[in-house]
N, C-alpha and C positions, 0 to 999 in steps of 0.2 A: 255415410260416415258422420260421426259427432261434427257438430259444427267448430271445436276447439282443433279437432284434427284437421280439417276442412284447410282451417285456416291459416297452421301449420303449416300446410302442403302447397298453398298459393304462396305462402312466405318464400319460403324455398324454390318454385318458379320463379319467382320474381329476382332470389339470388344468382339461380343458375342464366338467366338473361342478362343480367348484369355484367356479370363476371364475361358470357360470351361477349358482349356488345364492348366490354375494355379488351377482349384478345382479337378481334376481327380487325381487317384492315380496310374495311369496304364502309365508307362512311354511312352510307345509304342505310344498309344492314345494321352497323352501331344504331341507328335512330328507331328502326325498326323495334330491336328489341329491350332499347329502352322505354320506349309508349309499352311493349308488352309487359316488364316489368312493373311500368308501373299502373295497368287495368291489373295486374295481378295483386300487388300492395293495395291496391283499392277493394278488392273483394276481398282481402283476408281481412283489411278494418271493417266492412260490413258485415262478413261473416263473424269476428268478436264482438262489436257489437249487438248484434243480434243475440247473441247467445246470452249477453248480459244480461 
């Protein structure tokens, strides 16, 4: 994929973790997939970057 889409798509990971880790009631899990969220906002500033 383009790197613009690329990064798009980790955007969106990183939403959809978020949004789970504020519906879960399982603290452990909320933390989990806010680290995921945000290795994923890290790859999609790399990946724009890059592209720059």
């Amino acid at each position: 994929m383009e790197p613009v889409r690329d990064a798009i798509y980790h955007e969106q990971l990183a939403r959809v973790a978020r949004l789970k880790a504020s519906a879960t009631d399982d603290p452990f899990l909320a933390v989990r997939l806010r680290e995921a969220a945000i290795r994923h906002e890290r790859m999609a500033r790399k990946l724009r970057r890059d592209s720059a």
